[in-house]
N, CA and C atoms as an extended XYZ file, in Angstrom:
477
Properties=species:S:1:pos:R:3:atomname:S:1:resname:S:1:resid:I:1 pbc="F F F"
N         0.803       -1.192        0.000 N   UNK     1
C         0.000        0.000        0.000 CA  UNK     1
C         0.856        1.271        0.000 C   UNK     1
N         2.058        1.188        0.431 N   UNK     2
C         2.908        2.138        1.163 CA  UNK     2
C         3.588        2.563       -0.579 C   UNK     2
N         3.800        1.743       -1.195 N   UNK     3
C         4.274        1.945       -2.486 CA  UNK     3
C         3.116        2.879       -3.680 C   UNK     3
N         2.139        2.153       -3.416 N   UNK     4
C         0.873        3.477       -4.253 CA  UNK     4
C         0.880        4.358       -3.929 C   UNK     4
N         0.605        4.409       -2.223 N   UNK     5
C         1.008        6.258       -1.822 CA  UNK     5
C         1.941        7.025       -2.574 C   UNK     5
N         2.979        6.300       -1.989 N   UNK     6
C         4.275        7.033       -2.839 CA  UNK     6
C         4.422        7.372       -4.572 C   UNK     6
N         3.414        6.655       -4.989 N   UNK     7
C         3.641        6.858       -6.522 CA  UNK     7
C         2.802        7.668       -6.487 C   UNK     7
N         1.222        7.700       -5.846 N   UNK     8
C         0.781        8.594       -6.257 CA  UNK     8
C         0.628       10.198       -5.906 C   UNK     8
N         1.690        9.776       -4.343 N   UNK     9
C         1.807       11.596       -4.437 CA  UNK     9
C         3.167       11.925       -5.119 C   UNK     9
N         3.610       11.104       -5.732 N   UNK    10
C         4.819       11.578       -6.770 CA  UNK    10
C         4.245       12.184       -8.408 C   UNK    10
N         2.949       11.546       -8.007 N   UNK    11
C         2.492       11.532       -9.447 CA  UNK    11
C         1.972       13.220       -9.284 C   UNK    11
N         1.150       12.974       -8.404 N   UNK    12
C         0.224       14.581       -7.858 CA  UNK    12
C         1.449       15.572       -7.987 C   UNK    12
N         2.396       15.404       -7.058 N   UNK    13
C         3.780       16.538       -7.041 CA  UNK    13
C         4.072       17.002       -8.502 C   UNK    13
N         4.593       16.038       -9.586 N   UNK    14
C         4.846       16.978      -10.548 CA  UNK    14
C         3.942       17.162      -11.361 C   UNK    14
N         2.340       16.529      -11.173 N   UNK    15
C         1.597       17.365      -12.311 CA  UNK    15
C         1.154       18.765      -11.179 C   UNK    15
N         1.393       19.191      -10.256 N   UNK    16
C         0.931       20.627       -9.463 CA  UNK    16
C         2.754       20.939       -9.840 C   UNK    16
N         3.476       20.809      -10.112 N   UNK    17
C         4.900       21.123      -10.612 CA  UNK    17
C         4.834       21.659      -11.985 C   UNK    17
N         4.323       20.341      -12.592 N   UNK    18
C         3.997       20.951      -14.038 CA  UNK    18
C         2.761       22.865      -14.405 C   UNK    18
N         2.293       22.639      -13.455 N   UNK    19
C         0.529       23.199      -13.455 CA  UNK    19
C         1.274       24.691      -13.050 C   UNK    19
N         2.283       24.704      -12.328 N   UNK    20
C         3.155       25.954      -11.381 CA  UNK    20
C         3.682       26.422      -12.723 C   UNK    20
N         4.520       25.474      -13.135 N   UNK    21
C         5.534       26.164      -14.276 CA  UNK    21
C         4.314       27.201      -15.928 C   UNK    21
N         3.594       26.160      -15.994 N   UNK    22
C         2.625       26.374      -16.821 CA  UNK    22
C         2.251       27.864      -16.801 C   UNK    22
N         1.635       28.175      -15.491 N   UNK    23
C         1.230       29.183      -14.912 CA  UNK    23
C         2.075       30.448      -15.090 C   UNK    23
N         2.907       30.001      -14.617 N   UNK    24
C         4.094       31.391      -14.535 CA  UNK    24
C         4.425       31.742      -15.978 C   UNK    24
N         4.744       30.605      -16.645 N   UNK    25
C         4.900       30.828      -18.416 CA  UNK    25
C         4.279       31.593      -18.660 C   UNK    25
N         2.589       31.666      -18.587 N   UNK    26
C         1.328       32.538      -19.106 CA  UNK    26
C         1.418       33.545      -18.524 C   UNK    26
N         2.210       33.977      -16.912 N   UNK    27
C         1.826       35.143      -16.235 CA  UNK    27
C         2.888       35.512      -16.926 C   UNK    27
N         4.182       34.988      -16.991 N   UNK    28
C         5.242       36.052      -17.566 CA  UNK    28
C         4.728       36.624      -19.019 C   UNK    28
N         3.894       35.799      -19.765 N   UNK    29
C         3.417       36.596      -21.582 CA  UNK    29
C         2.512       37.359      -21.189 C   UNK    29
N         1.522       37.397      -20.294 N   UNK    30
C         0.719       38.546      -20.241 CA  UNK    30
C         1.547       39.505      -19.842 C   UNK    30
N         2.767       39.710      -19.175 N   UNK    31
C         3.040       40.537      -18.347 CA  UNK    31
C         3.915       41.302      -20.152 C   UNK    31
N         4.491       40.389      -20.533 N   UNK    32
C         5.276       40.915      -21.645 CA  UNK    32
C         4.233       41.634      -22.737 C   UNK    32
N         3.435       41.415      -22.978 N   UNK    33
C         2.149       41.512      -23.458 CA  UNK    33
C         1.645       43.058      -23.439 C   UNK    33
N         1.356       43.124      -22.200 N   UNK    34
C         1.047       44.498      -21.435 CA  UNK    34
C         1.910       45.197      -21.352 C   UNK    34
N         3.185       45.179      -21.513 N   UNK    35
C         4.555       46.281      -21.535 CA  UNK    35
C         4.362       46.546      -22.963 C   UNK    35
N         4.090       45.770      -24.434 N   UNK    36
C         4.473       46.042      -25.440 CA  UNK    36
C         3.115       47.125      -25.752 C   UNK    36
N         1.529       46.579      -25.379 N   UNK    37
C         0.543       47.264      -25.435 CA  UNK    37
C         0.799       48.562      -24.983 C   UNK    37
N         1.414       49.066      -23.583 N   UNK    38
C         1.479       49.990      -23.095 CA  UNK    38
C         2.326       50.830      -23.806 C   UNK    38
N         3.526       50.218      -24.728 N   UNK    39
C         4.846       50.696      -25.872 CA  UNK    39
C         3.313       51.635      -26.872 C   UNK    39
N         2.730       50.563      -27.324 N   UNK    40
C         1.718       50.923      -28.305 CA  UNK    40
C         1.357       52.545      -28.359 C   UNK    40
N         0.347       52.280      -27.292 N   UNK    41
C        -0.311       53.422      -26.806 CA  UNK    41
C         0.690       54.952      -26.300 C   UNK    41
N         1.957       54.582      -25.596 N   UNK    42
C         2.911       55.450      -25.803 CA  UNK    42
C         3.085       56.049      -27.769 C   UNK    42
N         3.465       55.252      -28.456 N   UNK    43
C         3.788       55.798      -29.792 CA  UNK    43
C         2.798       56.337      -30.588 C   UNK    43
N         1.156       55.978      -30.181 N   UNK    44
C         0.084       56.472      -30.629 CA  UNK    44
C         0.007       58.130      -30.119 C   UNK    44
N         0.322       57.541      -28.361 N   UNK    45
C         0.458       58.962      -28.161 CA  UNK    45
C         1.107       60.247      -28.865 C   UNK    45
N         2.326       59.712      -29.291 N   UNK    46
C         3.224       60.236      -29.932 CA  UNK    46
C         3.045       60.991      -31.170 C   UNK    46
N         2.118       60.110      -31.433 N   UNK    47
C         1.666       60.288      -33.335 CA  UNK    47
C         0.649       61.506      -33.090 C   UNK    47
N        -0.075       61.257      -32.113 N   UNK    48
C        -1.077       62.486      -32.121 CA  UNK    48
C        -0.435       63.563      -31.804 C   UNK    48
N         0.418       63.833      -30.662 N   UNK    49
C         0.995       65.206      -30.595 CA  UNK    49
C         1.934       65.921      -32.135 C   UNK    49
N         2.214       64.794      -32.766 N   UNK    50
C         2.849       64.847      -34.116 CA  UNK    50
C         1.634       65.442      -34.562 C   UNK    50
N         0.776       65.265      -34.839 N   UNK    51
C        -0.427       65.127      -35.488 CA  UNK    51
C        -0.708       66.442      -35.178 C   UNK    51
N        -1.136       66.960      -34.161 N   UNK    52
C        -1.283       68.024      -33.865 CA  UNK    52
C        -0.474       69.561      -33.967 C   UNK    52
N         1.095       69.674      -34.114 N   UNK    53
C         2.121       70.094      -34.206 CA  UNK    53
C         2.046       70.682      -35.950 C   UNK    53
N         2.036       68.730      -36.530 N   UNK    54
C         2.058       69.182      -37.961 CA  UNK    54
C         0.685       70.547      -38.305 C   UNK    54
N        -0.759       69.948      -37.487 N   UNK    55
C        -1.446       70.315      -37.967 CA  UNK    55
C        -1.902       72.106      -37.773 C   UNK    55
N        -0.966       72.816      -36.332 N   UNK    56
C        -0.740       74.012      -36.625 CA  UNK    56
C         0.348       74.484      -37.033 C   UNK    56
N         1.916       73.984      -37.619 N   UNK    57
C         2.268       74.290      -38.351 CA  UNK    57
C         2.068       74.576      -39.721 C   UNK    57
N         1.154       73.665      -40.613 N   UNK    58
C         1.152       73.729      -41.607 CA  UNK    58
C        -0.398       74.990      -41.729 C   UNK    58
N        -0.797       74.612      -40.322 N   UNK    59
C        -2.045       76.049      -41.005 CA  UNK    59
C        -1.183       77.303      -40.688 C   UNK    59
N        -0.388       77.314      -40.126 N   UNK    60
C         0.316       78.592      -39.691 CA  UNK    60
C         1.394       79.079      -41.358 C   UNK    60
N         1.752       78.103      -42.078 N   UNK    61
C         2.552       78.216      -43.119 CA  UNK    61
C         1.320       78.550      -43.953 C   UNK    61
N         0.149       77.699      -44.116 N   UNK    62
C        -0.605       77.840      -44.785 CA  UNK    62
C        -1.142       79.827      -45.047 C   UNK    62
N        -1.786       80.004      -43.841 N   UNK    63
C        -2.085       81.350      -43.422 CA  UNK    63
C        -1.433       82.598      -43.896 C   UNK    63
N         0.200       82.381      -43.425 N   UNK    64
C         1.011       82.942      -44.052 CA  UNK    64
C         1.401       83.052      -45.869 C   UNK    64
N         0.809       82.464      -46.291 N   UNK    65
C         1.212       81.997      -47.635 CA  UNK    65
C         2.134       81.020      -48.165 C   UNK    65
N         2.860       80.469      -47.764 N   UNK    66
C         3.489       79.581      -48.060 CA  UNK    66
C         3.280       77.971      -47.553 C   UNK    66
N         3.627       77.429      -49.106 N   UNK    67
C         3.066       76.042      -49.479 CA  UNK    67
C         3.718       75.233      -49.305 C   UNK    67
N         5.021       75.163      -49.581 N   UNK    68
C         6.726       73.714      -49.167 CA  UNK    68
C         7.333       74.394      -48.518 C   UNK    68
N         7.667       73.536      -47.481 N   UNK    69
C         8.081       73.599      -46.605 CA  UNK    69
C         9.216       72.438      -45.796 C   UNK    69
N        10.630       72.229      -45.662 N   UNK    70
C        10.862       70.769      -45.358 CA  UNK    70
C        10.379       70.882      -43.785 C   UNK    70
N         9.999       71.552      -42.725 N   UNK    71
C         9.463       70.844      -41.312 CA  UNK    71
C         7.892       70.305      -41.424 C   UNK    71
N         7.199       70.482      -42.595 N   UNK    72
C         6.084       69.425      -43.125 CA  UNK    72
C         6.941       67.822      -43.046 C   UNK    72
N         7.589       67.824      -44.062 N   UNK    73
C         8.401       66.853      -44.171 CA  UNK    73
C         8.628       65.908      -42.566 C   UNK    73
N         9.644       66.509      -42.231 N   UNK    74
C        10.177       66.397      -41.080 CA  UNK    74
C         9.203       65.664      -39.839 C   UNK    74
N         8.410       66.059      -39.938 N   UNK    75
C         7.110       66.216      -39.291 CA  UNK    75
C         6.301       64.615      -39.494 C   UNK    75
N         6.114       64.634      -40.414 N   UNK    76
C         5.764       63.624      -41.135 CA  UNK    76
C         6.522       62.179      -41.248 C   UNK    76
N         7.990       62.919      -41.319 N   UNK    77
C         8.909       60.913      -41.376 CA  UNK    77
C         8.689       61.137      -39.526 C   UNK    77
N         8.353       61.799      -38.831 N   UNK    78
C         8.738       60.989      -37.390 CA  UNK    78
C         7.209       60.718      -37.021 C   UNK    78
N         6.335       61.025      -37.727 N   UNK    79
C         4.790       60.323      -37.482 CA  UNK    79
C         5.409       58.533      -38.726 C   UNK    79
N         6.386       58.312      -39.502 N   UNK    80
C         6.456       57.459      -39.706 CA  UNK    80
C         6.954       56.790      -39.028 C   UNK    80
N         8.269       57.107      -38.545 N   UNK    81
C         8.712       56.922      -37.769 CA  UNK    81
C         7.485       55.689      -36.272 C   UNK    81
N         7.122       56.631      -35.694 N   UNK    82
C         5.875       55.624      -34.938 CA  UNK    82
C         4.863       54.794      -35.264 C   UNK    82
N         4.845       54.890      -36.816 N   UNK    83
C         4.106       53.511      -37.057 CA  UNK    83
C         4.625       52.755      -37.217 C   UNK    83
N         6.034       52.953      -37.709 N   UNK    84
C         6.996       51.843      -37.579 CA  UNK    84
C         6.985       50.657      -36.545 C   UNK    84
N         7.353       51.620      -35.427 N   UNK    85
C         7.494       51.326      -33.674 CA  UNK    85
C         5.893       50.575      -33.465 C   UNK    85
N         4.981       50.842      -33.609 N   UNK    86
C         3.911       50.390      -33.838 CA  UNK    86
C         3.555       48.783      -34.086 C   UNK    86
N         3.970       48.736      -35.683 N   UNK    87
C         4.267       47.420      -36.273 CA  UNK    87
C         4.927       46.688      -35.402 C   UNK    87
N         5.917       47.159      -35.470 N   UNK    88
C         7.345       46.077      -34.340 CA  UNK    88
C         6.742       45.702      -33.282 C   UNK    88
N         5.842       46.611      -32.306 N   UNK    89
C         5.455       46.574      -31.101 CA  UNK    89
C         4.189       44.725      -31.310 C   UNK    89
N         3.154       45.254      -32.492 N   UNK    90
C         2.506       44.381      -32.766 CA  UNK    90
C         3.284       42.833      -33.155 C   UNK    90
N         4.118       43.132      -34.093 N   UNK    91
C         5.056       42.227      -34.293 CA  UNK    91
C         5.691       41.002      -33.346 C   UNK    91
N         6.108       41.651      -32.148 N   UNK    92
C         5.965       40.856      -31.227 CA  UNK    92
C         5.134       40.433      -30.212 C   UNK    92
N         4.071       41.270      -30.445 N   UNK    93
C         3.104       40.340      -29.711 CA  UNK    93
C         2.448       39.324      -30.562 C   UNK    93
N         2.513       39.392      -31.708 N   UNK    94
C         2.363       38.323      -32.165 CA  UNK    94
C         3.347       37.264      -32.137 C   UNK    94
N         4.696       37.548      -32.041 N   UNK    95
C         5.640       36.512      -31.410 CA  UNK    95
C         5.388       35.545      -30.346 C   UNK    95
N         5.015       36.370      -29.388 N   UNK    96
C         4.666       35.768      -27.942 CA  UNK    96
C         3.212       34.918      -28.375 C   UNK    96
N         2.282       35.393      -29.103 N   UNK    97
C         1.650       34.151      -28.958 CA  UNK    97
C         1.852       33.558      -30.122 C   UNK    97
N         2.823       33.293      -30.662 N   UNK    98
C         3.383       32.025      -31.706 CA  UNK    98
C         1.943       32.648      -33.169 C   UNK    98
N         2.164       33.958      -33.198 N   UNK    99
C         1.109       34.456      -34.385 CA  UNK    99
C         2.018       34.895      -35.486 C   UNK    99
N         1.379       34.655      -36.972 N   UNK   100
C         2.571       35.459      -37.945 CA  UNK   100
C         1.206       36.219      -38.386 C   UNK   100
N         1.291       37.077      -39.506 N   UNK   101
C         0.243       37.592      -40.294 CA  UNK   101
C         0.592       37.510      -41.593 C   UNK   101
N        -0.369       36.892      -42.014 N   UNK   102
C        -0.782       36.643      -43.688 CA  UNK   102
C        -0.005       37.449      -44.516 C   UNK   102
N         1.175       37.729      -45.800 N   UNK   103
C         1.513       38.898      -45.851 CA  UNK   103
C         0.583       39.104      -47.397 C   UNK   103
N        -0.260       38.127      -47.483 N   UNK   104
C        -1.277       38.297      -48.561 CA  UNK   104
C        -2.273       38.955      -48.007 C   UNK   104
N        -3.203       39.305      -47.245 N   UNK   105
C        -4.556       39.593      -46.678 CA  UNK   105
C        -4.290       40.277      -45.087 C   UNK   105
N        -3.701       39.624      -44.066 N   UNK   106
C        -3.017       40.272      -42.990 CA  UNK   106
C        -3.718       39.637      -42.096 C   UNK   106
N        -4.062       38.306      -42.275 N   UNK   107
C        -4.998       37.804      -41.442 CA  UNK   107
C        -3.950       37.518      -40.594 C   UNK   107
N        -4.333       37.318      -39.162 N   UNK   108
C        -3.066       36.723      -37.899 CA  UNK   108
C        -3.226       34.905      -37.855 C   UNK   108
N        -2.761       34.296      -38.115 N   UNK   109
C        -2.609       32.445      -38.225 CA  UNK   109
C        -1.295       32.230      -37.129 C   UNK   109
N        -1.470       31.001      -36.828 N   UNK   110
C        -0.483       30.491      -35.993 CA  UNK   110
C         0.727       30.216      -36.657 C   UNK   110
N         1.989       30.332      -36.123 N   UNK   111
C         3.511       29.992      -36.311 CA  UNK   111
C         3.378       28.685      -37.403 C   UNK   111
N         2.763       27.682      -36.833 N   UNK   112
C         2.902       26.756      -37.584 CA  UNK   112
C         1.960       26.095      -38.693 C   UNK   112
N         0.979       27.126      -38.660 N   UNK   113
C         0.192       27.154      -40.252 CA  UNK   113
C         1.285       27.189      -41.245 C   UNK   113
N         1.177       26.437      -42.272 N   UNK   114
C         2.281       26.456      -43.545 CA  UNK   114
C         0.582       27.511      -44.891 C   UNK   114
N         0.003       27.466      -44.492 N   UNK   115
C        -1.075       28.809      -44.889 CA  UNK   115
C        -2.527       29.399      -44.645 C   UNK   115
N        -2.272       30.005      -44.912 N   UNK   116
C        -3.577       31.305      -44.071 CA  UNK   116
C        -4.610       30.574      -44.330 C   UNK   116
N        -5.597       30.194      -43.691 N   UNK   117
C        -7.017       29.799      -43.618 CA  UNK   117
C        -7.758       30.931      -44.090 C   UNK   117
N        -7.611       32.233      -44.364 N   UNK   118
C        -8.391       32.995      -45.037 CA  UNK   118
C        -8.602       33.264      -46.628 C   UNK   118
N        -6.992       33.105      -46.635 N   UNK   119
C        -6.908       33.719      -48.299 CA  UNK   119
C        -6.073       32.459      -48.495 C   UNK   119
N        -5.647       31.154      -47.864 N   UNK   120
C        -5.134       30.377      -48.896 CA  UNK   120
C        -3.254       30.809      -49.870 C   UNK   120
N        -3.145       32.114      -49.067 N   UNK   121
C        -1.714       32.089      -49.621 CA  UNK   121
C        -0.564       30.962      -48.252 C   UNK   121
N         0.487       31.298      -49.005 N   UNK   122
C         1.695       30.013      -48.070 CA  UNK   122
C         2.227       31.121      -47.306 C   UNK   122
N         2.198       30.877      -46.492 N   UNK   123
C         2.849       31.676      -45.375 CA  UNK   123
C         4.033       30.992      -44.508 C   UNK   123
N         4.726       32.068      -44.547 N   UNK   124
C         6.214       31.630      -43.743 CA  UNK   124
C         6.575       32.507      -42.455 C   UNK   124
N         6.938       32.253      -41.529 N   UNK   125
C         7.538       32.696      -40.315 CA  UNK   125
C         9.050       33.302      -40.654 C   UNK   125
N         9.039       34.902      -40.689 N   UNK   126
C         9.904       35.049      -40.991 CA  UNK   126
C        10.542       36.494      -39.729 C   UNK   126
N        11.049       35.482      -38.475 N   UNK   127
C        11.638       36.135      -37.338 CA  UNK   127
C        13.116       37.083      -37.583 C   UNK   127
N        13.671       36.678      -38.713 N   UNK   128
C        14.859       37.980      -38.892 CA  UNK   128
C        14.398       39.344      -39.818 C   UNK   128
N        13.187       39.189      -40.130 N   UNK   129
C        12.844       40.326      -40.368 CA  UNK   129
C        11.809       41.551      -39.588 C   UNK   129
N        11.535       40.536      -37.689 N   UNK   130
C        11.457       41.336      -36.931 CA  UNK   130
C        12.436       41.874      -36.169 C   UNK   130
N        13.565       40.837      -36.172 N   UNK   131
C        14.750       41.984      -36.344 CA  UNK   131
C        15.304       42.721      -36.345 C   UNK   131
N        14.898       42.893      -37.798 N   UNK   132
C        15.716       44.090      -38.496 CA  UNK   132
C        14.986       45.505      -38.226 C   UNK   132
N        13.511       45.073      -38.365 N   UNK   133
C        12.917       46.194      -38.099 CA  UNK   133
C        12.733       46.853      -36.841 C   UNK   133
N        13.266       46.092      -35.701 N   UNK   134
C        13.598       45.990      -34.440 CA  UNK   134
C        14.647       47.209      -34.473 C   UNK   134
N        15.863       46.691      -35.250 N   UNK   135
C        16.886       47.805      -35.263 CA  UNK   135
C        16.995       48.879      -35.737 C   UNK   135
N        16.034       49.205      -36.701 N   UNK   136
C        15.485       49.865      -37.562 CA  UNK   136
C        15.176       50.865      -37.197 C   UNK   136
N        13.816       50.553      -36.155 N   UNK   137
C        12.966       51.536      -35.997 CA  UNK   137
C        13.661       51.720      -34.408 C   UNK   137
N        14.564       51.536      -33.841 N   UNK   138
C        15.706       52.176      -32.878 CA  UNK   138
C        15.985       52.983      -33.152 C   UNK   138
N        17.027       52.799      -34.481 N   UNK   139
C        17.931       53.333      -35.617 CA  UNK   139
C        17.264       55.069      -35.696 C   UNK   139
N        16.280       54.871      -35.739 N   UNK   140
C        15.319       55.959      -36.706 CA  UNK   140
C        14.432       56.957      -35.580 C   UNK   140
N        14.135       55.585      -34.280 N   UNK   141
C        14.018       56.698      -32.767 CA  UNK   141
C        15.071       57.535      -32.273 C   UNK   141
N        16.339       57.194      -32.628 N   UNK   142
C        17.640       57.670      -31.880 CA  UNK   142
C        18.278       59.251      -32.009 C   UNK   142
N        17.868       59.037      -34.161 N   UNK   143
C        17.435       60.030      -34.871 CA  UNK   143
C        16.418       61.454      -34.934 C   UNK   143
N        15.695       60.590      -34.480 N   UNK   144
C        14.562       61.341      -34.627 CA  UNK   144
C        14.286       62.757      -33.227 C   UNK   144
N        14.993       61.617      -32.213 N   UNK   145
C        15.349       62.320      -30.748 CA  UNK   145
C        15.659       64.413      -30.759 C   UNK   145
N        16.989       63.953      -32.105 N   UNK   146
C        17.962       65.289      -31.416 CA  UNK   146
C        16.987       66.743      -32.370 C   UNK   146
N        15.772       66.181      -33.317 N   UNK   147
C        15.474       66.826      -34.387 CA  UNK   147
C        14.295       67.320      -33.903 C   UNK   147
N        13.460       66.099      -32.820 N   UNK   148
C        12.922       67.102      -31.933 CA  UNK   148
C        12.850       67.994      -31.167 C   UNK   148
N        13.954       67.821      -30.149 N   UNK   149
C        14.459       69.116      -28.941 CA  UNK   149
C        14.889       70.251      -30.568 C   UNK   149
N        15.390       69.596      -31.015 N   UNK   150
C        16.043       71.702      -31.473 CA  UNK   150
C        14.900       71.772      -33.118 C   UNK   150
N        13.816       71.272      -33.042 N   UNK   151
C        12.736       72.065      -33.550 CA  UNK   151
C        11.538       72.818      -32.965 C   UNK   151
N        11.760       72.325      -31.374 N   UNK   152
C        10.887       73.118      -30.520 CA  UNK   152
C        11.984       74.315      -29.850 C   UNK   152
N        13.354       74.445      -30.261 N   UNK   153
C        13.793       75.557      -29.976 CA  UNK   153
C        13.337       77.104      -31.172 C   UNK   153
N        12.736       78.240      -29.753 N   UNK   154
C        12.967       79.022      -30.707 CA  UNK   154
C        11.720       79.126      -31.357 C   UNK   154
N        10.425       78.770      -31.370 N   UNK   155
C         9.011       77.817      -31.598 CA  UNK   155
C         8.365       78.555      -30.480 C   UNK   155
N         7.320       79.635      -30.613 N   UNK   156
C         6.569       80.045      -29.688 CA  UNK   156
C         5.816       79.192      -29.274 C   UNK   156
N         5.143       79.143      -27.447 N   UNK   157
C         4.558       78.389      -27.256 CA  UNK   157
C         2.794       78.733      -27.453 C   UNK   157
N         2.137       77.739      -28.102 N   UNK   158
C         0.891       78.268      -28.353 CA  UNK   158
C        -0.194       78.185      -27.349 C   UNK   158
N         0.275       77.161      -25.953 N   UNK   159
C        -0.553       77.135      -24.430 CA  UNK   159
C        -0.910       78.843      -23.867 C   UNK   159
């Protein structure tokens, strides 16, 4: 009898062992999850004050008479700039849950679909090209940094 016990609270131990590890796996992706969401909503933020900036500069150029301008420009690659950051951000959350997206239709399918259940194209998992765009859109935040401080120099404030 003394031998069933023993097997079966050996058995119980590592499936509540297994059930622990399980657990923590899922708490650590939500947790990663919610940092990248929160990235999101930071760069959205971002885009709107862009958004807003561009949108009384250019009535202020407008007003004045003049039509080209490169801080339109300017203005504009660092609202690209955050959709970039955007993508990437999405990008890996689709990592974490083992998601690629269709690059025919954009449907989200699992890692190991060989093709999209929507549109029927072949789809491939292609992790060095989150990457790149990883470094990329660093590359292009790092940039983008010194062009902000010294375009708000000198820039009346409109508060």
């Amino acid at each position: 009898m003394e031998v069933f016990e023993m097997a079966f609270l050996n058995n119980l131990k590592d499936k509540v062992g297994n059930l622990a590890q399980s657990a923590a796996q899922k708490s650590g992706e939500v947790v990663e999850i919610t940092k990248l969401n929160m990235n999101i909503k930071t760069e959205k933020e971002g885009i709107e004050s862009l958004y807003q900036q561009l949108g009384e500069y250019c009535f202020r150029k407008y007003a004045s008479g003049e039509t080209d301008d490169q801080k339109v420009t300017e203005l504009c690659e660092q609202v690209k700039i955050h959709l970039e950051n955007i993508d990437f951000f999405e990008e890996k959350i689709n990592e974490i849950k083992n998601m690629v997206v269709c690059p025919s239709c954009g449907n989200k399918i699992l890692k190991a679909n060989k093709f999209c259940g929507k549109c029927g194209a072949k789809v491939n998992a292609q992790e060095e090209q989150v990457e790149e765009k990883a470094e990329l859109a660093e590359e292009k935040t790092e940039q983008a940094e010194p062009e902000q401080k010294n375009d708000n120099d000198g820039e009346e404030s409109t508060e």
